[in-house]
C-alpha positions as CSV (number, residue, x, y, z in Angstrom):
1,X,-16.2,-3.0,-2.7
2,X,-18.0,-5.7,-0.1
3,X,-14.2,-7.9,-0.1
4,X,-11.6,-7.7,2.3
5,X,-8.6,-10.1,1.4
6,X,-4.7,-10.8,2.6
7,X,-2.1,-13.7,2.2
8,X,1.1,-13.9,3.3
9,X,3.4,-16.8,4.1
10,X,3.6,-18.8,7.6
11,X,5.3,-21.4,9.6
12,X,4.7,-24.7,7.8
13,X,4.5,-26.8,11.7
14,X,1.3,-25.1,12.5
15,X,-1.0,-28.6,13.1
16,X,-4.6,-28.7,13.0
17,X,-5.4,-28.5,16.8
18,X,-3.5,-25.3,17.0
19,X,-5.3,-23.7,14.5
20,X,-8.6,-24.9,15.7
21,X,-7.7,-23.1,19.1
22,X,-6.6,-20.1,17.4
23,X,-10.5,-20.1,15.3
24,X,-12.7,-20.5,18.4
25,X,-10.0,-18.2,20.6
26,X,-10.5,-15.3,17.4
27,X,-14.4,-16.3,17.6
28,X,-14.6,-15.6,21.9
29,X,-13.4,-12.3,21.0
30,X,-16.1,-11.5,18.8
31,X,-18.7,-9.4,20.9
32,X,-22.0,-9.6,18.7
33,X,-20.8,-14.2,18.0
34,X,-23.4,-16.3,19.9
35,X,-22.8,-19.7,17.9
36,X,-19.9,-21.0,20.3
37,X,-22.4,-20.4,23.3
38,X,-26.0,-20.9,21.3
39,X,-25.7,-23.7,19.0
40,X,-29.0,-25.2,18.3
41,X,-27.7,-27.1,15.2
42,X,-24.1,-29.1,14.9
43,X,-22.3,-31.4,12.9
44,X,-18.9,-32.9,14.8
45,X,-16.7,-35.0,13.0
46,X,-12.5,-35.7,12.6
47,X,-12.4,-33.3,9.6
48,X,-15.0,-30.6,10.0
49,X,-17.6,-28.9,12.9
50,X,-20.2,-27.1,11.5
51,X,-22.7,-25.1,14.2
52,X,-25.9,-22.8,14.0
53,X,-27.9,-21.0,15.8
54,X,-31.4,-20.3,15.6
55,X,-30.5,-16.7,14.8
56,X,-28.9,-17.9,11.6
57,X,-25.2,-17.5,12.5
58,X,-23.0,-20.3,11.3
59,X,-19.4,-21.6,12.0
60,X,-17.8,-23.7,9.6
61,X,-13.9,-25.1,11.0
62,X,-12.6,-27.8,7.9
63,X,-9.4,-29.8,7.4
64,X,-8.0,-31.7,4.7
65,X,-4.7,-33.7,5.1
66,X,-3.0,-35.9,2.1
67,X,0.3,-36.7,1.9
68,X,2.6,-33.2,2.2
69,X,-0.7,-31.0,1.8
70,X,-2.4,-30.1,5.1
71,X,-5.3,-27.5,4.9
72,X,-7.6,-26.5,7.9
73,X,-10.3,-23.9,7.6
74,X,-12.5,-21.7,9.8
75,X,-15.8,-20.2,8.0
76,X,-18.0,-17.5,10.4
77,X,-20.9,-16.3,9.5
78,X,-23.0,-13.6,11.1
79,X,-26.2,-12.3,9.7
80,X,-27.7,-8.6,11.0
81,X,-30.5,-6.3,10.8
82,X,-30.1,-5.1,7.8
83,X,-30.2,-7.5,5.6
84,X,-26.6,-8.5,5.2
85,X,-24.3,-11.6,6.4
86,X,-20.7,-10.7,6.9
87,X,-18.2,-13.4,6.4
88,X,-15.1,-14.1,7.2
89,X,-12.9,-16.9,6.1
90,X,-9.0,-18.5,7.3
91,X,-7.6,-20.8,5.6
92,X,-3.9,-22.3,6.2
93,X,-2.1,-24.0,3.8
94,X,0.8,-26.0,4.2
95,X,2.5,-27.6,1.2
96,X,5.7,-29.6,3.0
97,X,8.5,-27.0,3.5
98,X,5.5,-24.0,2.8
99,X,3.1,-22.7,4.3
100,X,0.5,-19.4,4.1
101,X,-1.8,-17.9,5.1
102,X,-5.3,-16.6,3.4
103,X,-7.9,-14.1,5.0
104,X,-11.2,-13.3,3.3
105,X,-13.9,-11.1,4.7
106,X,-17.2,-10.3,2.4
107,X,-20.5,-8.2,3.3
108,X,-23.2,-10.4,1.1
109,X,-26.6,-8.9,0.9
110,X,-29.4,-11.2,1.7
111,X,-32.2,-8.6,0.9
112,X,-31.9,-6.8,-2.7
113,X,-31.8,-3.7,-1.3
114,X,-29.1,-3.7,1.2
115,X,-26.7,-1.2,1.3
116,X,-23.0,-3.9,1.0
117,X,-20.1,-2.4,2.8
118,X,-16.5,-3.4,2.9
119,X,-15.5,-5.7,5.7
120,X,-13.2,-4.7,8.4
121,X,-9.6,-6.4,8.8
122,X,-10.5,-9.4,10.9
123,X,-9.2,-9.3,14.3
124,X,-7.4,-13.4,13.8
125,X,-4.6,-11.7,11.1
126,X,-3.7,-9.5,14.3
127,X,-3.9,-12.9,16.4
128,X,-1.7,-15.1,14.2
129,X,0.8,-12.2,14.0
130,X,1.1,-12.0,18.0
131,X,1.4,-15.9,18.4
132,X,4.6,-15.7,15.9
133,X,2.9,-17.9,12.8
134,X,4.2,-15.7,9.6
135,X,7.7,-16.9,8.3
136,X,9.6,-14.6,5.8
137,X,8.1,-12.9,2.9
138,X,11.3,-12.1,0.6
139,X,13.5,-9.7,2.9
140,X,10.7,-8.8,5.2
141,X,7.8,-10.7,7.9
142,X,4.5,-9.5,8.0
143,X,4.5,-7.8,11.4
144,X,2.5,-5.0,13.6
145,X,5.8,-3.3,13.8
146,X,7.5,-0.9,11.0
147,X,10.8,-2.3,9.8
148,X,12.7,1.0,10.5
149,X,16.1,1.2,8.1
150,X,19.4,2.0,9.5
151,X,22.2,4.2,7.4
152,X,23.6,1.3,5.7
153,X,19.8,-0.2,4.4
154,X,20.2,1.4,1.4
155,X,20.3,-1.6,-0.8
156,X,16.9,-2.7,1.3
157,X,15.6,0.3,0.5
158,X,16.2,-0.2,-2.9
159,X,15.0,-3.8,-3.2
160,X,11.5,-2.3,-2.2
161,X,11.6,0.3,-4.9
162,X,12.9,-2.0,-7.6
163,X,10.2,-5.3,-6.7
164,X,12.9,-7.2,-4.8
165,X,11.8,-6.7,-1.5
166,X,8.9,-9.1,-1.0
167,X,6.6,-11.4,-2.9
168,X,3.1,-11.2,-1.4
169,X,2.4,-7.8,0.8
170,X,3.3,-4.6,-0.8
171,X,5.2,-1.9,1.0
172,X,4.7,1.3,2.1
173,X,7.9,3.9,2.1
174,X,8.0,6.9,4.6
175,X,10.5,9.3,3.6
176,X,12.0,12.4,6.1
177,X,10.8,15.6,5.7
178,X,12.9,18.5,5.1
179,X,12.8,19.0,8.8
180,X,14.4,15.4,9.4
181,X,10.6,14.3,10.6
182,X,8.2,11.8,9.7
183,X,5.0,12.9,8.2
184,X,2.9,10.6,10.0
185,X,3.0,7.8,12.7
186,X,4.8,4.6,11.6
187,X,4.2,2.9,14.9
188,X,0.0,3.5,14.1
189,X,0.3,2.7,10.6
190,X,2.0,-0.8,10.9
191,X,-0.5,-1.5,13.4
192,X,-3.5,-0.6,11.1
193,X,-1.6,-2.4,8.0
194,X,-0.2,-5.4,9.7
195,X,-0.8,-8.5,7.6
196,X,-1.6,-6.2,4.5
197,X,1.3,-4.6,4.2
198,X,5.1,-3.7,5.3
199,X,6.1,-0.5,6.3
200,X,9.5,0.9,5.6
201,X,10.8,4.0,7.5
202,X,13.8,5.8,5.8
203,X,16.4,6.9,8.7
204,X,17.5,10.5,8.1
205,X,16.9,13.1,5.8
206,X,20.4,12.1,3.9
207,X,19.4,8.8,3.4
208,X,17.5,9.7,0.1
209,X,20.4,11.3,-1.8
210,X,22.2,8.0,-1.2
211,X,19.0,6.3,-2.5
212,X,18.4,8.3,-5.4
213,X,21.9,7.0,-7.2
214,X,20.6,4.3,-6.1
215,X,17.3,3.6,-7.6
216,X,17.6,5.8,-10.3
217,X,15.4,9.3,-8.7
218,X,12.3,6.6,-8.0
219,X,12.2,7.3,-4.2
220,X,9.9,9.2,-2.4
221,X,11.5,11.8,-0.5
222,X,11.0,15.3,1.3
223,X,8.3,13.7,3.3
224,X,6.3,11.9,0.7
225,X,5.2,8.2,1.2
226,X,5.0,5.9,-1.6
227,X,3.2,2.7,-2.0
228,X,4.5,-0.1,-3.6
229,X,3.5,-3.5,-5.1
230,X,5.6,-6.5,-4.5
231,X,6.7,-6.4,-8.5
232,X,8.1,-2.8,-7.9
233,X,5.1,-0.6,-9.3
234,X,4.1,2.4,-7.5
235,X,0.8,2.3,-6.6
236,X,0.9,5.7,-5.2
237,X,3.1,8.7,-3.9
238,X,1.5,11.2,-1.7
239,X,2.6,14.2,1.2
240,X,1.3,15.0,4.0
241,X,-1.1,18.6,3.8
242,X,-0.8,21.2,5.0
243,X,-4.3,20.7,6.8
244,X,-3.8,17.6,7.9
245,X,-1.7,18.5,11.0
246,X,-2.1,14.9,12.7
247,X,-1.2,13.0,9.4
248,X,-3.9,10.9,10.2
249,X,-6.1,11.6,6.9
250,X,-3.0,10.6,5.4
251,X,-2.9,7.5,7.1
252,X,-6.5,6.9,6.2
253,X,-5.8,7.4,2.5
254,X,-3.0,4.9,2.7
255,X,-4.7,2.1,4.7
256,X,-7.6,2.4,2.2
257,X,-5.6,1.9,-0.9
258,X,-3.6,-1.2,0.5
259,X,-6.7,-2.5,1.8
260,X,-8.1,-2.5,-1.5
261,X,-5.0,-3.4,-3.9
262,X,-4.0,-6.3,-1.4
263,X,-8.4,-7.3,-1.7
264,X,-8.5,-7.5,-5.6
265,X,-5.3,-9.8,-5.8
266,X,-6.7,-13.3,-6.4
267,X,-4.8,-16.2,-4.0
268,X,-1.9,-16.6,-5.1
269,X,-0.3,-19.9,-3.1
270,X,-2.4,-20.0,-0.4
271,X,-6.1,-21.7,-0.6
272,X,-9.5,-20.2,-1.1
273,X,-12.3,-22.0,1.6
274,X,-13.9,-22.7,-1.6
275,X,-10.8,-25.1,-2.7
276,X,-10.5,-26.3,0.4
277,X,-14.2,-27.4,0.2
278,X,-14.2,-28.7,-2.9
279,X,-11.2,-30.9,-2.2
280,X,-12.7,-32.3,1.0
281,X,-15.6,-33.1,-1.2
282,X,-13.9,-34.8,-3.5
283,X,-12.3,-36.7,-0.9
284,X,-14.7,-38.5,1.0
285,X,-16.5,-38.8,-3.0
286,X,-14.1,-40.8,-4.0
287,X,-13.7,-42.6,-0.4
288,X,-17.7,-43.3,-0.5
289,X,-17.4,-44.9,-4.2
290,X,-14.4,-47.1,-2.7
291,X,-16.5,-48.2,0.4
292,X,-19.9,-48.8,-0.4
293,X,-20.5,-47.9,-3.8
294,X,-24.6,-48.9,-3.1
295,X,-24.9,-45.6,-1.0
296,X,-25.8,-43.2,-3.8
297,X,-27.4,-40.8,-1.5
298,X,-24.1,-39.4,-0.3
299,X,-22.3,-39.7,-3.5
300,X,-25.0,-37.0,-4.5
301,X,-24.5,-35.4,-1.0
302,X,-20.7,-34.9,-1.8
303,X,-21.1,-34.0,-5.3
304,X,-23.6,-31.5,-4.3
305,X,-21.2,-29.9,-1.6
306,X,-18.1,-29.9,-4.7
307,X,-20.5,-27.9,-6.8
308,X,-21.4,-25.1,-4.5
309,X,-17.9,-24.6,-3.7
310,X,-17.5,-24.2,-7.7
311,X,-20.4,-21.5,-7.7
312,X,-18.8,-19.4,-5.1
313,X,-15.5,-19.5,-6.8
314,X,-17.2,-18.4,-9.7
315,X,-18.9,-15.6,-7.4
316,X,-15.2,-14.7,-6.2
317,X,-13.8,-14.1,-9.5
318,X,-16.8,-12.1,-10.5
319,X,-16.1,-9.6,-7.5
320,X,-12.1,-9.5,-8.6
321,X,-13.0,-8.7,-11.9
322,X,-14.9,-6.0,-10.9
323,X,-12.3,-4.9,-8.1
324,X,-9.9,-4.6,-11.3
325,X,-12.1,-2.9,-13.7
326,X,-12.6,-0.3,-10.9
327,X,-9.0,0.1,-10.1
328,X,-8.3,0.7,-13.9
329,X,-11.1,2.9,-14.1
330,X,-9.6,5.0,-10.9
331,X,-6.3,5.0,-11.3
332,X,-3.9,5.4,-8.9
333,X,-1.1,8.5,-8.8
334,X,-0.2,11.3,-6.8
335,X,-2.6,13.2,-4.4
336,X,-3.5,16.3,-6.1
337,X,-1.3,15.6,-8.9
338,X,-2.5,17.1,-12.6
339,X,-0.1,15.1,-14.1
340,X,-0.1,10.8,-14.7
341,X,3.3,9.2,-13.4
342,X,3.4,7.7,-17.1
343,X,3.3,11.3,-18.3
344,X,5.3,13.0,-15.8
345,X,8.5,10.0,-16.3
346,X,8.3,11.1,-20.0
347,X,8.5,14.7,-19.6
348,X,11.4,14.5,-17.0
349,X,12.6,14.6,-13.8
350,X,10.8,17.1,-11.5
351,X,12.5,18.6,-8.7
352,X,10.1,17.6,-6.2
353,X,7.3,15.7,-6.8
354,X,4.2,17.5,-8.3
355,X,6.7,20.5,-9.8
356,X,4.9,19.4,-13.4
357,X,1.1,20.2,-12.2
358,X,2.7,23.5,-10.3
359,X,4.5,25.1,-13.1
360,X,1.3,24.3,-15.4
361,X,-0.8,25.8,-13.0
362,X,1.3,28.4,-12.9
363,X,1.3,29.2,-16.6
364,X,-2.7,28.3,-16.7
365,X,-3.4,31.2,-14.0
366,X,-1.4,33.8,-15.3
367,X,-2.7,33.2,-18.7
368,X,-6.5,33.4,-17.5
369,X,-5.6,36.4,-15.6
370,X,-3.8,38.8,-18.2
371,X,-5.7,37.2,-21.6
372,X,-2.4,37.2,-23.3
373,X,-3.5,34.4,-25.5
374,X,-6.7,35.0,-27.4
375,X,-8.9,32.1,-27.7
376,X,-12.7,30.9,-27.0
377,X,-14.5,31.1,-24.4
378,X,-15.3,27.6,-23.9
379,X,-11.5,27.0,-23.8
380,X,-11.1,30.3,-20.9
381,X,-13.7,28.6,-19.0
382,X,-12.1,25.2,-18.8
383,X,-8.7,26.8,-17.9
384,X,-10.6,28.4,-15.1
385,X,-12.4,25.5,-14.2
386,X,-8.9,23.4,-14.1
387,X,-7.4,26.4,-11.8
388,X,-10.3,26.3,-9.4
389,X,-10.5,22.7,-9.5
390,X,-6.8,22.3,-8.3
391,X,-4.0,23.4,-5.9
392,X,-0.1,24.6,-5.6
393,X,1.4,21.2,-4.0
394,X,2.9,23.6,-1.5
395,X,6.5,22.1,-2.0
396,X,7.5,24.5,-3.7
397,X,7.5,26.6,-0.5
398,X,9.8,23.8,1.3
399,X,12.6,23.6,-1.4
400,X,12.6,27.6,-0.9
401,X,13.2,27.4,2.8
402,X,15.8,24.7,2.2
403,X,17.6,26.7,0.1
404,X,17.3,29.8,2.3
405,X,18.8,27.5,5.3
406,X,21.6,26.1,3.4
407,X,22.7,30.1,2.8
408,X,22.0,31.3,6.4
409,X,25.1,31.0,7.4
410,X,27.6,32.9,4.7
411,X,30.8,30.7,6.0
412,X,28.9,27.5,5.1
413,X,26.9,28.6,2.1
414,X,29.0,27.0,-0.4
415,X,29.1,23.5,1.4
416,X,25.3,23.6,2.4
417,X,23.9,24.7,-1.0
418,X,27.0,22.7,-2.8
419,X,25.7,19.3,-1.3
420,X,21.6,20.3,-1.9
421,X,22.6,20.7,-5.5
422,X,24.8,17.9,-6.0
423,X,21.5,16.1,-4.3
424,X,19.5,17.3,-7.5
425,X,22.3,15.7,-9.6
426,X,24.5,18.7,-10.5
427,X,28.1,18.2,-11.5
428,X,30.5,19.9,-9.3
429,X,33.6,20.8,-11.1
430,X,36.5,23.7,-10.3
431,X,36.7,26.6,-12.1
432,X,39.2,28.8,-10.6
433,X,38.3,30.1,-7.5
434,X,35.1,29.3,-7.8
435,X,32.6,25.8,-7.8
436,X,30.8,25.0,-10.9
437,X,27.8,23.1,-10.6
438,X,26.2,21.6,-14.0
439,X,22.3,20.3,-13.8
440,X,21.8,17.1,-15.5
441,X,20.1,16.6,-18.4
442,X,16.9,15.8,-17.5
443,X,16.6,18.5,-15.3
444,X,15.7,20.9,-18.8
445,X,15.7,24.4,-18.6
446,X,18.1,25.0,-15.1
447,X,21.6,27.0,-15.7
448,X,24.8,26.1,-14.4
449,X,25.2,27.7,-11.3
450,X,28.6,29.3,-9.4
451,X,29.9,29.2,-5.8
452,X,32.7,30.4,-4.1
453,X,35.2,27.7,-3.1
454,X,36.2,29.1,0.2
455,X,34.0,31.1,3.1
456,X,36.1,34.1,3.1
457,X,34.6,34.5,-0.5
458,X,30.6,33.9,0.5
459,X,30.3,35.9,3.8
460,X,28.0,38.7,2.6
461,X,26.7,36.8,-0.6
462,X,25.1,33.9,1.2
463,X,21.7,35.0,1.2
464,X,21.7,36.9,-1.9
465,X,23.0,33.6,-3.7
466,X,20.1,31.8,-2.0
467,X,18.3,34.3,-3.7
468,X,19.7,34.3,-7.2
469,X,19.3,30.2,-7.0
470,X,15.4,30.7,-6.0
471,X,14.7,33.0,-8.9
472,X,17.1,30.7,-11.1
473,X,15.3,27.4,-10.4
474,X,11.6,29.5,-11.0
475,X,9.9,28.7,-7.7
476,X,8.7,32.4,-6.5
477,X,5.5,31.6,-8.2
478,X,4.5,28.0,-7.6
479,X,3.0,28.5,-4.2
């Protein structure tokens, strides 16, 4: 992919000589720009400067005001060595009571054969966020900072799973680990994502059995991090592995897949430089025809300029299109996951995410490994191929330990593993002496299981119940 693209909303009183500042204060900062200090072309007028230098760098700042509708624009363009020009394009749009914000950076190859990357997030998102321009996006700002939830967010938290949360940046959702941790920095990620997307941080570890009632099971928990569109999809769920001790390959992955959703979204209120060219064009066009209709030279001048800012639109659609086909072609799911989301949602609910892919892996190995099912050896070898290909999740290995902990203690057995399997959705009823917990339905193929009601009746059967649940719920071998 050679795009890099954002939009989000801002302040609608930003006026043209702030946002001129704010281009050439973005362009200073710009080590390898010589055009502010090296112009050896220019073009200065009330609605657009336009520089060069000899080396072929240009700098493009536009405006168009009529009636409520005030657009400026700021258009850099910096060639290198290889046979590339990177660009990067800021438009602000402000529509009366609305305003927003569009950043585009693309790597266009000059020479046929050079290699196109994907532009880095421009340094000027960063630079309107610290001068306070971006206004509200639904219940959130676009920001450097992760919007950390308190006890009672749960209805926020739920607004982001459900596509009630925002309307242009999607959002990213850091659940606790078991361990009541985060799996990676917030504070790092917000800063990497800011203007592409907002970050949600989940408070505690009990937060997500509040939010599961409350969004129907669709939150990450346990330490995964989910990413979701502003309509509510999810984009995609991942943890944290077991390699990646710093979390910051997990960060990586995430950056790169909001990076690359938020680039193959067309504009969606805000204006393209292309339309904001065009309608300049058309402008003094029309003013040229009103005022001296026997200069024909810049009629075509004008006319010339519309059309050029039609081919690149063209050009910019082309590049979505392909952004999308690739995205469809890719996919997006869980990390390590054998199993579609699609799939998974109509087989059931797992017990932690990835369960599906571990029990089939499961039943794939031991199959391989004692031939109790006789087939063909093209089938054996793609089993084995499948095995090799993939890995336990590991998870299974941290819903053991959390059952182990919630029996430590024999006196609080029946509270702690009570409340982890009322979290799963079991239906605590009294039976006597004892607690009867019920799975739900769509937890297939679990039995009801029984505590004692009072400690006195749990103090040497606290671990072995542990136990009993373990081998009950069929996790010994999924790690």
């Amino acid at each position: 992919m050679s795009v890099f693209a954002t939009e989000f909303p801002v302040r609608a009183d930003v006026e043209k000589a702030t946002f001129a500042a704010a281009a050439v204060a973005w362009i200073r900062g710009i080590n390898n720009s010589k055009v502010l200090q090296n112009a050896d072309a220019r073009e200065l007028h009330d609605d657009e400067v336009w520089l060069e230098t000899a080396e072929g760098e240009t700098l493009s700042i536009k405006s168009f005001e009529n009636l409520d509708t005030s657009v400026f624009g700021v258009r850099l363009e910096i060639p290198d060595r290889f046979g590339r020009r990177w660009r990067t394009e800021c438009v602000y749009s402000s529509f009366g009571t609305q305003a927003f914000v569009r950043v585009r950076g693309q790597c266009v190859a000059i020479d046929p054969a050079a290699q196109i990357e994907t532009p880095l997030k421009p340094h000027i998102i960063r630079q309107i966020i610290d001068d306070d321009w971006q206004a509200a996006d639904g219940l959130f700002k676009a920001s450097a900072q992760p919007i950390y939830l308190k006890n009672n967010d749960v209805e926020i938290a739920a607004a982001v799973l459900s596509g009630n949360a925002s309307s242009f940046l999607p959002c990213i959702y850091i659940s606790r680990t078991n361990q009541n941790k985060l799996p990676i920095s917030a504070d790092l990620l917000a800063k990497r994502l800011a203007g592409l997307c907002h970050i949600v941080v989940e408070p505690n570890r009990g937060f997500s059995f509040e939010l599961m009632e409350a969004s129907l099971r669709k939150n990450p928990y346990g330490g995964a991090i989910g990413l979701f569109s502003p309509d509510g999809r999810e984009l995609l769920r991942a943890f944290k592995s077991s390699k990646d001790k710093s979390g910051r390959e997990l960060s990586d992955y995430f950056v790169e897949k909001a990076v690359f959703f938020m680039s193959g979204l067309a504009a969606k209120r805000g204006w393209e430089w292309q339309q904001l060219q065009e309608a300049q064009s058309r402008y003094l066009r029309e003013k040229v025809i009103s005022q001296r209709s026997d200069e024909l030279d810049e009629y075509i001048n004008h006319f010339d300029a519309e059309l050029r800012a039609k081919e690149e639109q063209i050009e910019n659609l082309k590049t979505l299109l392909e952004i999308a086909k690739h995205e469809k072609a890719e996919g997006v799911g869980q990390v390590g996951d054998i199993l579609q989301a699609g799939l998974k949602a109509q087989v059931g609910t797992e017990l932690y995410d990835g369960e599906f892919s571990d029990r089939l892996r499961h039943y794939l190995t031991r199959a391989i490994s004692t031939r109790s099912v006789e087939t063909d050896t093209r089938t054996i070898k793609f089993v084995e191929k499948l095995v090799e290909a993939t890995a336990f999740s590991g998870r299974a290995a941290s819903l053991i330990n959390q059952i182990k902990g919630a029996c430590r203690d024999g006196n609080e057995m029946p509270k702690n593993l009570g409340s982890l399997l009322t979290g799963f959705g079991f239906t605590k009823s009294q039976e006597g002496k004892h607690l009867k917990f019920e799975p739900p339905n769509e937890l297939f193929g679990l039995q009801t299981e029984i505590l004692p009601s009072t400690p006195s009746d749990s103090q040497r059967g606290g671990k072995n119940r542990g136990a009993e649940v373990i081998k009950n719920f069929g996790l010994k071998g999924l790690k």
